[in-house]
N, C-alpha and C positions, 0 to 999 in steps of 0.2 A: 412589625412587618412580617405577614408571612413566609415561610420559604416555599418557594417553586421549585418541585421535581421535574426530574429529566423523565419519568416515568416512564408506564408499558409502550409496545409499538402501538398500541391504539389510542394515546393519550396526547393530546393537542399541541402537549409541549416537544414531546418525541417529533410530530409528525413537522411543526415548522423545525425543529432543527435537522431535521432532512431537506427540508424547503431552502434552506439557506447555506446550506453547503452545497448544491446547487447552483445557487444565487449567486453567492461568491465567484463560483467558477466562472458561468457563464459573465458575472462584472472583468473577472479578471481577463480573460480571452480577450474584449473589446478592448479593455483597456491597453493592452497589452501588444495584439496583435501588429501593430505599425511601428511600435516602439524601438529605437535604437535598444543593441546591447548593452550598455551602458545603463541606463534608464530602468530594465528588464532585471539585470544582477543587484541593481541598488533598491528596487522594489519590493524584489522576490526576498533576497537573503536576510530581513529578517524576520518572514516568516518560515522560512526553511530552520532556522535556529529554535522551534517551538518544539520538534521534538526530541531534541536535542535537552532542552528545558525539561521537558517531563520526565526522560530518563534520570536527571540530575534529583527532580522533588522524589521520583518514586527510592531513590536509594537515601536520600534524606529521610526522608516521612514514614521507612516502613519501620516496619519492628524486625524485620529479620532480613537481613540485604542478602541471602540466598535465595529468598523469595521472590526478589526484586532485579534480579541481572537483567541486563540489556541481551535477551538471548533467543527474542521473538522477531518474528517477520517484519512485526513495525518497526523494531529495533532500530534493524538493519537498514532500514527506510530509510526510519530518522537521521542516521549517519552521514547519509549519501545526499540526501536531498541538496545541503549546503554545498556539498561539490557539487555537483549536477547545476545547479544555479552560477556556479562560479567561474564551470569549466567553459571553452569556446565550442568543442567538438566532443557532443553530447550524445552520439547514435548510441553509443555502443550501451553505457552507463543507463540512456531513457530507455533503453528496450528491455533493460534488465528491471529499473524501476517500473513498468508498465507494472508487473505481477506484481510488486509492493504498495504502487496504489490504491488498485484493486482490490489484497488485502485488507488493506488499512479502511475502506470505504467498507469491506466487507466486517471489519470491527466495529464499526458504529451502526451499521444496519441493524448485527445479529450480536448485537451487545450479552455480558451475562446478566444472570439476575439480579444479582447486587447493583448492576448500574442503575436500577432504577429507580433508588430509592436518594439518589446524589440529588442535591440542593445545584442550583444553576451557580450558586456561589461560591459552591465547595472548592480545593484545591484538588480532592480528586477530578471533578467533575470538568473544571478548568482547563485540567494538566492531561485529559485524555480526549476530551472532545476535540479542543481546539489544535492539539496535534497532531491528531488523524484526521480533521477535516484537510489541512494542508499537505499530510504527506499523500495523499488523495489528489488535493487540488494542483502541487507544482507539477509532477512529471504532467498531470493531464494536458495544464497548459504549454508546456513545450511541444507535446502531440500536437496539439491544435496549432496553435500560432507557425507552425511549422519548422520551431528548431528542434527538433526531433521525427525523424522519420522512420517508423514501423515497418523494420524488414526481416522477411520470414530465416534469410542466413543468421541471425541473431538467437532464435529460438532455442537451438542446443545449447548454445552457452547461457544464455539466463536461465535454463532448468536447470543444466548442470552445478550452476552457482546455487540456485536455491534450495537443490538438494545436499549438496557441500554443507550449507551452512545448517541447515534443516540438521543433518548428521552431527554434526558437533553439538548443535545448543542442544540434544536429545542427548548427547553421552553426556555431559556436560552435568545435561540437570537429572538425569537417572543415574549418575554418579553422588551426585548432592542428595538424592533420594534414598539410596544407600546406606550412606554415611551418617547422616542427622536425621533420616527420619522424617522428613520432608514432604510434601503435598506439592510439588514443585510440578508446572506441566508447560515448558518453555516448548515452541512453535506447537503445542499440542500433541504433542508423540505419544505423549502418557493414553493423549484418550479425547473424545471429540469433546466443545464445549457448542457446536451451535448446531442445526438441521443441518448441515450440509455433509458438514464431519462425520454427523451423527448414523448419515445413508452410507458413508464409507466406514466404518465401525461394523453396520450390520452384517456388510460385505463380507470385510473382513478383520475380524476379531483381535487382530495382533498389538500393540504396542508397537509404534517404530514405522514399521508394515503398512498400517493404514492408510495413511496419507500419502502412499505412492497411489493409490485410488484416486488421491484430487488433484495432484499434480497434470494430469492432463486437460485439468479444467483452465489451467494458465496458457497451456497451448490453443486454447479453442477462443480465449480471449486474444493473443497473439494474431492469431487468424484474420478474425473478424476486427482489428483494427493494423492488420494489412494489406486492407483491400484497396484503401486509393494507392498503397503502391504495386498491386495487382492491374489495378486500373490503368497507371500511368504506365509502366510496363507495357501491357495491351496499346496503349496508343502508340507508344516509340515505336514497337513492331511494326503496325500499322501504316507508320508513317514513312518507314523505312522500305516495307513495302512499296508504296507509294513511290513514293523519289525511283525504284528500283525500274520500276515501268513507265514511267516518263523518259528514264533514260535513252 
């Protein structure tokens, strides 16, 4: 039997496994949205334990476990997810995960090049797809289904966390770089790995530095999925108006 790659973003196989993290999501919303909590936590949590899983194989399976920390943006995802699922009063925690979804959905789109030559069977192939498909797919679904609500007071504090942590995994792994001599590039501090990184790089050339570049791009997603509470805001006033001149 042949093996099947994950292949380039123009190859059939790439493009349904775009189609189907998707697919999933929008199954999950339906399925999801009417749902007692109960139902929802027992559902959800154990796909939230996936990336939890792939942290465990990639410090197993590497050859060098400096190479391998848990010291990236999915990481930290992965971590949370399982709480986020578990917790009752999730504003604070899903607003934070918003930008780690996003991430994480942002790792599978603009994969590096080695991913493409991963067999559908591999344990690499396994242990990164399918755990960034979910740490994607849960906070989304708590957006949607509406146990989580996107509000703009939350913004400072999930940049401030993500810069926090952004800050440590970079001393963290340009201390490990250091030391042993290391190719080590934990949240990418070291240096971009995809187009996106690559236009804040051009900007500006620095290590560390750069990626204060993209970080605005977390607030501009914040934004744009703060709008139904823009919206509802706008009605309450509205309405309160209202009531005020009937009086």
């Amino acid at each position: 039997m042949n093996a099947i790659y994950w292949g380039e973003p123009s190859s059939i196989t790439y493009i349904i496994s775009m189609v189907v993290v998707f697919a999933v999501l929008i199954g999950f919303i339906f399925l999801l949205r009417n749902k007692s909590e109960k139902f929802i936590k027992i559902f959800l949590f154990p796909f939230s334990l996936l990336g939890i899983a792939a942290i465990i194989y990639n410090l197993v399976a590497c050859e060098n476990i400096y190479r391998n920390l848990p010291l990236n943006f999915c990481s930290y995802t992965a971590v949370l997810c399982p709480i986020l699922v578990l917790m009752n009063k999730r504003n604070v925690l899903g607003n934070y995960l918003l930008a780690g979804s996003i991430g994480a959905l942002v790792a599978l789109v603009l994969r590096e090049s080695d991913c493409y030559e991963w067999s559908l069977l591999d344990g690499d192939f396994i242990f990164y797809y399918y755990p960034h498909m979910f740490e994607f797919i849960i906070p989304q679904v708590f957006i949607f289904i509406k146990k989580v609500e996107i509000k703009p007071i939350y913004m400072p504090f999930a940049l401030v966390i993500t810069i926090i942590l952004y800050t440590i995994s970079y001393s963290i792994g340009h201390y490990i770089n250091l030391k042993y001599d290391l190719n080590t590039n934990y949240f990418f501090g070291e240096g971009p790995n995809n187009p996106v990184l690559e236009v804040c790089w051009k900007i500006l050339p620095l290590k560390y530095w750069y990626m204060f570049l993209c970080f605005p791009l977390f607030l501009i997603v914040n934004v744009l999925y703060s709008i139904p509470y823009f919206i509802k805001k706008s009605k309450e006033r509205k309405n309160k108006r209202l009531q005020l001149q009937t009086q």
